[in-house]
C-alpha positions as CSV (number, residue, x, y, z in Angstrom):
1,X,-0.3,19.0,-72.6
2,X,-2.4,21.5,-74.6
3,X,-5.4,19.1,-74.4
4,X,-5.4,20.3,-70.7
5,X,-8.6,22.1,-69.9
6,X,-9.3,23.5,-66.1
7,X,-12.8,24.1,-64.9
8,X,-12.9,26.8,-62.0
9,X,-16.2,26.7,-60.0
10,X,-17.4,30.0,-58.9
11,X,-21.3,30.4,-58.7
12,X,-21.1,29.6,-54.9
13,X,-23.3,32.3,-53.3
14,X,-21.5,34.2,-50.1
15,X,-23.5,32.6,-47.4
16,X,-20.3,30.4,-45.6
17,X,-18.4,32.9,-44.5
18,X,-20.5,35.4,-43.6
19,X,-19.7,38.6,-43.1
20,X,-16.6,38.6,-44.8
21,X,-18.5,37.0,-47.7
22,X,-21.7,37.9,-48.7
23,X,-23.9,37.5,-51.8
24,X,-23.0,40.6,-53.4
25,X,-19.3,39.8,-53.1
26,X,-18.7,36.0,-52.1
27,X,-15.2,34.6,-50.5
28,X,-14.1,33.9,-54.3
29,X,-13.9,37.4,-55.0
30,X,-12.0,38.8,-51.5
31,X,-8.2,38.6,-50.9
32,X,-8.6,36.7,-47.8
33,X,-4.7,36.4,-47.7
34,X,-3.9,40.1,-47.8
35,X,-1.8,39.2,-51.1
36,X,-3.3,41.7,-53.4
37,X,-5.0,38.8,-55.1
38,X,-8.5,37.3,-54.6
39,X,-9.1,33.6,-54.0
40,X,-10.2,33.2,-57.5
41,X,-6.9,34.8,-58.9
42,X,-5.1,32.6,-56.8
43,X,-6.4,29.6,-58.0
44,X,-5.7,30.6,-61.9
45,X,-2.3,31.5,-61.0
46,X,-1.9,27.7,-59.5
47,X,-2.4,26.7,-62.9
48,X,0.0,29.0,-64.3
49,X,2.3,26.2,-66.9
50,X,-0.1,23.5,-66.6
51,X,-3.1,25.1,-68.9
52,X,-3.3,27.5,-71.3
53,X,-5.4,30.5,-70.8
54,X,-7.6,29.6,-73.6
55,X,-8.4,26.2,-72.3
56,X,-9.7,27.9,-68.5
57,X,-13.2,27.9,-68.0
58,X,-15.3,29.1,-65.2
59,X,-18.9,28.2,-64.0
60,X,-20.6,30.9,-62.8
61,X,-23.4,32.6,-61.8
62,X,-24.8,35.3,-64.1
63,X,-24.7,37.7,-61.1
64,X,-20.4,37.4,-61.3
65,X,-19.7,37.2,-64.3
66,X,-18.5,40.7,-64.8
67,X,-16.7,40.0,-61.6
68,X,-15.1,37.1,-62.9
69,X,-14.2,39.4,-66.2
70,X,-12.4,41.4,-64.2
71,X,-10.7,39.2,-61.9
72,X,-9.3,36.6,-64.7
73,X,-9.5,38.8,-68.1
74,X,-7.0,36.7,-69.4
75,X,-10.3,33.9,-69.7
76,X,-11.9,33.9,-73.3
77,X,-15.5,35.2,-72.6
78,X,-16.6,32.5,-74.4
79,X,-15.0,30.2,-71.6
80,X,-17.4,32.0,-69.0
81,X,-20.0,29.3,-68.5
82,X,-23.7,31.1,-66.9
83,X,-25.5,29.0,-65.1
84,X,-29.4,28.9,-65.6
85,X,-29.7,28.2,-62.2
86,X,-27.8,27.0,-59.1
87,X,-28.0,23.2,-58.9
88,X,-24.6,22.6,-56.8
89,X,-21.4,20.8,-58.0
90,X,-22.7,17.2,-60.1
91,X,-24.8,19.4,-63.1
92,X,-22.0,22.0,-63.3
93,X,-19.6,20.0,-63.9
94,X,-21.5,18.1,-66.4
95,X,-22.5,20.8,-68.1
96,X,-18.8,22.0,-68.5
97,X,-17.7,18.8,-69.8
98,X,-20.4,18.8,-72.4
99,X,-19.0,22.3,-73.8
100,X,-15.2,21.1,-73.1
101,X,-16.1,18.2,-75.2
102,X,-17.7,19.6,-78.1
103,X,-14.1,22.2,-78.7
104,X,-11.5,19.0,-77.1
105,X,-13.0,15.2,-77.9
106,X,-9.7,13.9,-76.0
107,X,-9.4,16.5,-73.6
108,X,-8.1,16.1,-70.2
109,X,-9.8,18.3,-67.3
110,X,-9.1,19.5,-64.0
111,X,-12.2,20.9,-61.6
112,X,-11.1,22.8,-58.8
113,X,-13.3,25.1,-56.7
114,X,-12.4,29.0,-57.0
115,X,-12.3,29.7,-52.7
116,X,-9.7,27.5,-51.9
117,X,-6.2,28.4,-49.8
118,X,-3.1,26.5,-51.3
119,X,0.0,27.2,-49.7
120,X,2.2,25.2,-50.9
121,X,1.9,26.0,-54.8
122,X,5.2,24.3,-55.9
123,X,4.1,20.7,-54.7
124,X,0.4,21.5,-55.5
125,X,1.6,21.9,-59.2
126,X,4.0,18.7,-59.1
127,X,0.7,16.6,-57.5
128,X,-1.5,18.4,-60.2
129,X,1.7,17.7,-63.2
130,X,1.6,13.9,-62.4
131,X,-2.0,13.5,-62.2
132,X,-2.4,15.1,-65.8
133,X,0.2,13.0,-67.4
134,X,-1.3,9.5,-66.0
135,X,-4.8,10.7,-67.3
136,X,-3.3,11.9,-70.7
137,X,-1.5,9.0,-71.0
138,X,-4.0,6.4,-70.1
139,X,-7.4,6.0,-70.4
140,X,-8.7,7.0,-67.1
């Protein structure tokens, strides 16, 4: 499914889970597992086999976007969506459809936020697998 595009959100602005996360360097960016690996990483990785690299994009902030450089480089620049402005989830992910659209006309997206904890990757990737294959093989 090369079609397959996955939209990572990661503007949100540290104030939730403060201290840890701050707006300098919000909960996306930490390793709040002690794996080695931010919260952002970890969500990429999830997707490892289901997306190509090329076909990740993440909605950002201008503030992280060198953050997000260096914690995904394997993400084409060009896939690095700034936002003007923060104006929460519904515009983002219009916006990112928009730009997914005008690359993909028959693409098939996945939005996930960029701070969440999965722990059980293997059946997060079946759930994820069987969704994508209903919405590439039917017009939902």
């Amino acid at each position: 499914m090369n079609n397959t595009h996955l939209v990572i959100l990661a503007g949100g602005g540290g104030t939730r889970l403060w201290p840890l996360s701050t707006e300098g360097l919000p909960k996306q960016f930490l390793d709040i597992l002690g794996c080695g690996k931010s919260l952002l990483q970890q969500t990429a990785e999830r997707f490892e086999g289901l997306v190509p690299p090329e076909n990740i994009w993440v909605a950002t902030s201008a503030e992280y976007k060198d953050m997000i450089k260096e914690h995904l480089p394997q993400v084409p620049e060009k896939n690095i969506l700034v936002e003007p402005c923060r104006r929460n989830t519904a515009p983002c992910i219009c916006y990112v459809s928009w730009k997914i659209k005008s690359r993909d006309p028959k693409a098939n997206m996945v939005v996930t936020p960029s701070d969440h904890v999965v722990l059980d990757v293997r059946e997060f990737q079946r759930v994820i697998h069987s969704a994508l294959k209903f919405t590439n093989n039917s017009d939902a």
